[in-house]
BALONU-434287 format. One line per 10 residues: for each residue x, y, z of C-alpha. Coordinates in steps of 0.02 Angstrom, whole numbers, plus 50000, padded with zeros to 5 digits. Layout:
BEGIN
X,Y,Z | ...
END
This chain:
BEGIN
53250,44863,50273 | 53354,44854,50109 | 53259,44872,49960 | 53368,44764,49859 | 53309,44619,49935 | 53246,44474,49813 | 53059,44439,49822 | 53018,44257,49930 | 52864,44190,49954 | 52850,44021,50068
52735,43933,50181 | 52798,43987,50352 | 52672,43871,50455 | 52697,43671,50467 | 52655,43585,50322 | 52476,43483,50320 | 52294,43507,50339 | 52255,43608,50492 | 52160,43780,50541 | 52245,43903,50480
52428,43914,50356 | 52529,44059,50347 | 52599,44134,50185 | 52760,44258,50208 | 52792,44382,50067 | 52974,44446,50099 | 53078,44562,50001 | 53081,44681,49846 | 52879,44708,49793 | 52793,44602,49904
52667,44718,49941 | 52628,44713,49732 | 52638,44552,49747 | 52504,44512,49870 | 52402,44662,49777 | 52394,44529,49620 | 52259,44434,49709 | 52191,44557,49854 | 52215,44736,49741 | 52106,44818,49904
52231,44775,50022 | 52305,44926,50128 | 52481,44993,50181 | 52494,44959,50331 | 52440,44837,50480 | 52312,44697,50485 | 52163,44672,50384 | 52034,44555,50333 | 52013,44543,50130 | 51975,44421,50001
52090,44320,49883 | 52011,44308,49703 | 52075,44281,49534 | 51977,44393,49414 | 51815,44338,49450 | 51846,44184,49560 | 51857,44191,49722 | 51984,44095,49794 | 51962,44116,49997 | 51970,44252,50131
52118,44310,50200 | 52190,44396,50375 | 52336,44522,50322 | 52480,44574,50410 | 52557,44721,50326 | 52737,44763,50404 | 52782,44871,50260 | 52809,44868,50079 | 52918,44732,50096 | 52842,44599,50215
52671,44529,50192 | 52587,44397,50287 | 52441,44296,50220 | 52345,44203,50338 | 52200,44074,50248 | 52135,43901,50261 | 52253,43767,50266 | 52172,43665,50139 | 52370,43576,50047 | 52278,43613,49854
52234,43794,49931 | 52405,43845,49981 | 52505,43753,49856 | 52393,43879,49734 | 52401,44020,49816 | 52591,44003,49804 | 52608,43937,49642 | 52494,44119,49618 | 52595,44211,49702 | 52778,44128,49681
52901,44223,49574 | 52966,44123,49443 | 53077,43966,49494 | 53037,44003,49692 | 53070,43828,49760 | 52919,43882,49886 | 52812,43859,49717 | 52877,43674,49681 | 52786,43535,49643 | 52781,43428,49794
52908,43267,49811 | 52836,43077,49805 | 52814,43074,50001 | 52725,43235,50017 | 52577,43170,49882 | 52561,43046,49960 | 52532,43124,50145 | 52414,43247,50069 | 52293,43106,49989 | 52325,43018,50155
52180,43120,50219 | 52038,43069,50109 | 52125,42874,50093 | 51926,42775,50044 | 51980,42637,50152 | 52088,42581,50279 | 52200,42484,50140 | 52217,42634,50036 | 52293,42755,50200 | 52427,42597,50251
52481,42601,50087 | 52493,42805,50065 | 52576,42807,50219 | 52717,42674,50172 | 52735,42784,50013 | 52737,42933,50134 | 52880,42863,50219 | 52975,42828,50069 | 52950,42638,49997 | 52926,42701,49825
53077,42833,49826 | 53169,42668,49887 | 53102,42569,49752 | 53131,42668,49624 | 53315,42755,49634 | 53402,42591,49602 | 53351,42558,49454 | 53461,42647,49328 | 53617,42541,49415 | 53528,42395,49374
53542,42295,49180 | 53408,42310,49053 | 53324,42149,49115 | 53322,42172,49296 | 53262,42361,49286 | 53129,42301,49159 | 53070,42177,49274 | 53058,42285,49423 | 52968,42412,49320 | 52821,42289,49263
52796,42234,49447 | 52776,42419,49482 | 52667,42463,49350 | 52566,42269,49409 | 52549,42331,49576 | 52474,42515,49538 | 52349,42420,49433 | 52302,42337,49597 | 52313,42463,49713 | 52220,42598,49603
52061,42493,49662 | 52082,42540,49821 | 52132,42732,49793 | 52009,42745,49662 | 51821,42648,49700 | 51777,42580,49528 | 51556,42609,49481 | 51465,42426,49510 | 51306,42440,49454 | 51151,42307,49492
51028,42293,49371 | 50922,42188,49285 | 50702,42139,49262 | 50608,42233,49397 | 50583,42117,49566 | 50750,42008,49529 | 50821,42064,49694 | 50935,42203,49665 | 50861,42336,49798 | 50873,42179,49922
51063,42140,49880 | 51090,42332,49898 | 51038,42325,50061 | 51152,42128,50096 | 51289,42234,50026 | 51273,42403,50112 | 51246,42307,50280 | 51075,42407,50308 | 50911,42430,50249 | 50947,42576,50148
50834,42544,49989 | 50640,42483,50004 | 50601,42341,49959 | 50428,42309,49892 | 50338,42158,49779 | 50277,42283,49691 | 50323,42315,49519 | 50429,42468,49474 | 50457,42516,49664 | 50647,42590,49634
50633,42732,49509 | 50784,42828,49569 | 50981,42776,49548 | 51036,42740,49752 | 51214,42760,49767 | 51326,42716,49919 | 51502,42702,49963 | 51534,42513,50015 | 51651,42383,50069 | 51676,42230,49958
51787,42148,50087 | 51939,42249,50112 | 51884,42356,49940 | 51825,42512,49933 | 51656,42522,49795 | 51523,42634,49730 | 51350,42527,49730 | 51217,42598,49643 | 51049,42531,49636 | 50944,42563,49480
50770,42528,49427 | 50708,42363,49364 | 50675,42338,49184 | 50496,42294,49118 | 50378,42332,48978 | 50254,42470,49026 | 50122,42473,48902 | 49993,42438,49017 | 50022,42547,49149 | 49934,42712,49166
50028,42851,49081 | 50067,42932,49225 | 50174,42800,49301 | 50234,42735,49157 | 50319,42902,49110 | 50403,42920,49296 | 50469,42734,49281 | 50531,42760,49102 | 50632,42908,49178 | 50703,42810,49305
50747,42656,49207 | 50833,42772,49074 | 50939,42853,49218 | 50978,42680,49257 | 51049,42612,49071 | 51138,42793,49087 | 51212,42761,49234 | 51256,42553,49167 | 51354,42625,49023 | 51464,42737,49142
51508,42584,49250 | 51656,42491,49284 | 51566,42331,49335 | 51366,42276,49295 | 51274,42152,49396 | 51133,42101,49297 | 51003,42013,49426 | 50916,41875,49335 | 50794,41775,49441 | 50809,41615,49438
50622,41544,49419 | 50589,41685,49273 | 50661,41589,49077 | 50753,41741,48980 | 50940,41773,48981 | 51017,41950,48946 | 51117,42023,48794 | 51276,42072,48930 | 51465,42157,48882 | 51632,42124,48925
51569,42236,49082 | 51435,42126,49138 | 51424,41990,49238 | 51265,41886,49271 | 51200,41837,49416 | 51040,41713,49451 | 50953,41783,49618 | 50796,41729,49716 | 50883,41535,49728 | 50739,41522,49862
50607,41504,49721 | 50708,41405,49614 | 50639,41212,49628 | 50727,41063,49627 | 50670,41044,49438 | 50726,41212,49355 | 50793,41196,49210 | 50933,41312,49226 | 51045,41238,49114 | 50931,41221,48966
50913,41326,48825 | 50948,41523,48838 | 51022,41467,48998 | 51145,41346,48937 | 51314,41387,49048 | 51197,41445,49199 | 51248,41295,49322 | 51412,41404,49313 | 51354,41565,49355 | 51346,41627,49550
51154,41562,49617 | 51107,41698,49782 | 50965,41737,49906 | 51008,41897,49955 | 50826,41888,50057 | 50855,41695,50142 | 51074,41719,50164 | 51104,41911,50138 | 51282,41873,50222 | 51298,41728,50117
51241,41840,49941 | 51361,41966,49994 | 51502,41857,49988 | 51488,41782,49822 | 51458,41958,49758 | 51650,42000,49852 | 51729,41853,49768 | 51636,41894,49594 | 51702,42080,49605 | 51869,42008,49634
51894,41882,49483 | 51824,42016,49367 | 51959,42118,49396 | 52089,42001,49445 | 52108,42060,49608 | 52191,41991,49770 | 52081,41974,49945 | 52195,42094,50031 | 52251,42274,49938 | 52396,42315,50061
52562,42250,50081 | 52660,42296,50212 | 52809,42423,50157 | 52780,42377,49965 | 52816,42524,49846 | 52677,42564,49762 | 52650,42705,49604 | 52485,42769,49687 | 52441,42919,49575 | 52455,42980,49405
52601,43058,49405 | 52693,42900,49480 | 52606,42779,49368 | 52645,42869,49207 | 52832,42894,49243 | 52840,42698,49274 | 52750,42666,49131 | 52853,42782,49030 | 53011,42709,49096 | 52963,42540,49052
52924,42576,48862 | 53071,42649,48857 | 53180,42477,48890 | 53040,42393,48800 | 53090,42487,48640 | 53275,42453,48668 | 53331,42626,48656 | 53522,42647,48710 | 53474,42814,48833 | 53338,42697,48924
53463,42756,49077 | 53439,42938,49024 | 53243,42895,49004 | 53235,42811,49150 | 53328,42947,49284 | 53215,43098,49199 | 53061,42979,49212 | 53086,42957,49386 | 53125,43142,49419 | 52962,43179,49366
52858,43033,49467
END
């Protein structure tokens, strides 16, 4: 073999998740090469060893040692593994060390897609509708490519909801409801539900559909004073309704639970929407649109207990309007900037006619190069 052969390293197995992916070390050092993250590694032949980093290991490997010159490297074929392990092992500028293309980020997330919505629309990305979407644009005027650029940068505001479930959080006084809705919501009894006071002490958290969206619920315990409870109890249900305002101020959307035969109305954010459960108890003569509750004839009314189906829906449509969000996340062939990388070189593009600047063209092209 001539020894004057530049160093390559490449992915010799089919791109994608699978079993097993094959990493070829050909050329001038390759042996030294693979020795930067298996130093134990023999001469000669095959041989199990691990892969580390200084002290992190990385993942276990089955060598093939021709000779000094051609390594194999057989490991998981996890995509973030073996894009590593070559970016690790890559000489500088290999083009088996690049950062993968639009369509190829978009088949690797395709695999853990949170909902069916989310996988059509990776796979229409995966098959090029964004690449489509986006190459016209410098040909285009000022106006147009602006235009086209804030529809973009609408629609990946939309879709991120579906790539990315957002936090809702129920909350609110202890035996308004909220391990009952939980359950509406989840589509099984997956909480208990008790009369008694103080019954959830724990955050529950589940991965649910709000119609075609994909959401984290999590359940929290019920807020009450606990003076006179025995110390005991009081401290285990003070833990768990501080875990709960922890996990409130980390969420993207609060439910606050007020019952509607209990008088009261909550201090609530720009996060928070309210609300009024148990509409079974409520009478005829309520006054729900008195006092602290002035506004409440507006606000969503549930039995998650009597119409669980019913609760669940108006929960859907209230998720919706908060964030301004269409019934269906998906459609067909649409281009859609689905990760960071995508989003911020639209964004970027679009500031960059918004300012007016005479090399918006220039801006735009190395933008887009980068998506």
């Amino acid at each position: 073999m001539s020894s004057d052969r530049e160093l390559r390293v490449r992915e010799i197995s089919p791109r994608g998740a699978g079993g097993v992916a094959v990493i070829e070390l050909r050329g001038r050092g390759a042996l030294e090469r693979a020795r930067v993250l298996a130093p134990k590694v023999g001469e000669r032949g095959l041989e199990l060893v691990r892969l580390a980093l200084g002290h992190e290991m990385l993942d276990e490997a089955l060598t093939w040692i021709e000779d000094g010159e051609h390594v194999e490297l057989h490991v998981h074929a996890s995509p973030p593994l073996v894009r590593r392990l070559l970016q690790l092992l890559g000489a500088a500028g290999d083009a088996s060390a690049r950062a993968l293309t639009l369509e190829e980020r978009a088949s690797e997330l395709l695999a853990r897609a949170p909902c069916e919505a989310a996988a059509r629309m990776l796979l229409d990305q995966a098959e090029g509708a964004l690449r489509a979407a986006l190459e016209p644009l410098a040909s285009l005027d000022r106006d147009a490519a602006r235009a086209r650029l804030t529809e973009l940068d609408a629609r990946a505001r939309i879709a991120s909801f579906a790539l990315e479930p957002r936090l809702v959080v129920l909350a609110g006084p202890v035996n308004a409801g909220k391990s009952t809705l939980f359950n509406a919501l989840f589509g099984a009894r997956r909480v208990v539900v008790s009369a008694s006071e103080g019954t959830t002490r724990d955050a529950v958290r589940e991965r649910v559909m709000f119609g075609a969206w994909p959401v984290e619920l999590c359940d929290t315990a019920g807020e009450r004073e606990l003076e006179r409870d025995s110390e005991a109890r009081a401290t285990l249900e003070r833990a768990g309704q501080a875990l709960g305002r922890e996990v409130r101020a980390s969420a993207d959307l609060v439910l606050w639970l007020q019952p509607c035969d209990i008088d009261g109305a909550p201090a609530v954010d720009a996060r928070t929407r309210v609300v009024l459960s148990r509409a079974d108890r409520a009478g005829p003569s309520t006054g729900l649109s008195a006092g602290p509750r002035s506004g409440a004839a507006a606000l969503p009314r549930i039995s998650a207990l009597e119409r669980p189906a019913e609760a669940a829906r108006a929960v859907h449509e209230l998720y919706r309007a908060a964030f301004g969000l269409p019934a269906e996340p998906w459609t067909p062939r649409s281009a859609v900037p689905f990760d960071a990388a995508s989003r911020a070189a639209v964004q970027s593009a679009r500031r960059s006619i918004a300012e007016a600047r005479e090399d918006w063209r220039e801006i735009l092209l190395a933008e887009l190069a980068r998506a």
